[in-house]
C-alpha angles and dihedrals in degrees: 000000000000118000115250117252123221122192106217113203117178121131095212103081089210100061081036093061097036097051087038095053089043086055099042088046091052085049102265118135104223130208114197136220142186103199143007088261094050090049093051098059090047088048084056108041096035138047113261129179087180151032127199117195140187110204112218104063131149115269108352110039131235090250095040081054098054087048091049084047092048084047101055101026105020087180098062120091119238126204122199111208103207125180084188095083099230130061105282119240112276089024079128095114089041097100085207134007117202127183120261115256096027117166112274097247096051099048083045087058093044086053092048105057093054092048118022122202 
């Protein structure tokens, strides 16, 4: 069976490592990006079952990414990752937003239900 394979985008290279280890420990193979523009070019060049999102970026947004992913692949699951606490406005194409900093084994979960293994 091939392994699943989840886009990271955060620009703070903290949150970035920590969501991406917790992926790759749990069998995920993670591809990292910066910024919305950067993950775009990997979504279209590169097999991807997931995408993992922060919201706030620089340039394209984490909500305007999840509606350019819907656009060009419908069938893949998007994650907004939000510090705000509630769904930020236009999440709408996010087919679940989860608070920053959520315990491992819930996010796992969350993860896990969008892309089985």
């Amino acid at each position: 069976m091939k392994t699943r394979v989840v886009l990271c985008v955060d620009n703070e290279p903290p949150a970035l490592a920590v969501r991406s280890l917790i992926l790759r420990g749990a069998g995920y193979d993670v591809l990292s990006a910066a910024d919305g523009t950067a993950a775009l070019e990997l979504f279209k060049c590169l097999q991807v079952d997931l995408v993992i999102t922060d919201h706030r970026l620089p340039g394209i947004t984490g909500t305007q990414l999840a509606a350019e992913i819907k656009r060009i692949n419908p069938a893949i699951p998007v994650i907004l990752c939000s510090g705000l606490g509630e769904a930020p406005l236009e999440s709408e194409h996010a087919n679940l937003v989860i608070t920053k900093g959520m315990p491992a084994v819930e996010f796992l979960r969350e993860v896990g239900k969008l892309i089985p293994k």
